[in-house]
C-alpha positions in Angstrom: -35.0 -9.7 -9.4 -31.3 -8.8 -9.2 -31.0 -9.0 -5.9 -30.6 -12.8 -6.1 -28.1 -12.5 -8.5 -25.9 -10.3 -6.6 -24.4 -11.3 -3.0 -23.0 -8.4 -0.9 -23.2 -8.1 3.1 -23.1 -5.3 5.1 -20.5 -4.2 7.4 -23.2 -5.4 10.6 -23.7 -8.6 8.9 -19.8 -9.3 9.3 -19.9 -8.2 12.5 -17.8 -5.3 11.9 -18.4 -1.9 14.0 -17.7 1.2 12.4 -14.6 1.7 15.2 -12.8 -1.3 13.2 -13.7 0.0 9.5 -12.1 3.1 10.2 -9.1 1.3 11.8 -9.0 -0.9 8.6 -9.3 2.1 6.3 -6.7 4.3 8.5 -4.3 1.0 8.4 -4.6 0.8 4.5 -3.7 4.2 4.1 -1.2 4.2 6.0 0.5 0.6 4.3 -0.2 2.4 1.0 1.9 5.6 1.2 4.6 3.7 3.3 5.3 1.0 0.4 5.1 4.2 -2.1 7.8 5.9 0.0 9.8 2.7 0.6 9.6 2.0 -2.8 10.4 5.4 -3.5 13.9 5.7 -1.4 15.2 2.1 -2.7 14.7 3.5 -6.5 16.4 6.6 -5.5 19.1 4.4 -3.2 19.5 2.1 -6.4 20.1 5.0 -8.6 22.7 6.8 -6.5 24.9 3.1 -6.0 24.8 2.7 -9.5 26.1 6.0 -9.7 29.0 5.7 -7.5 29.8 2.7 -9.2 30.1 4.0 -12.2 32.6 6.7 -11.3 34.5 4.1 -9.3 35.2 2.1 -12.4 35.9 4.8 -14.5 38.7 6.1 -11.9 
């Protein structure tokens, strides 16, 4: 059988209600697109020091 090759518990067998799956999802979510836009800003932060930089020297 294949069931005895696989292992896999179910949310109830952890001992997780569905009130803390959702806060878990909602939480992931949320770290996801906050280190996207974080990541996003010091890129574009990055970009606009290097420019200044540059017109700095060339003054």
């Amino acid at each position: 059988m294949i069931a005895h090759y696989l292992f896999a518990l179910t949310a109830s067998e952890m001992g997780l209600s569905p009130t803390i799956l959702a806060l878990i999802v909602v939480s992931s979510i949320v770290f996801i697109i906050g280190f996207a836009k974080s990541s996003r800003e010091n890129e574009y932060k990055k970009l606009m020091d290097s420019f200044i930089e540059r017109k700095e020297e060339s003054d």
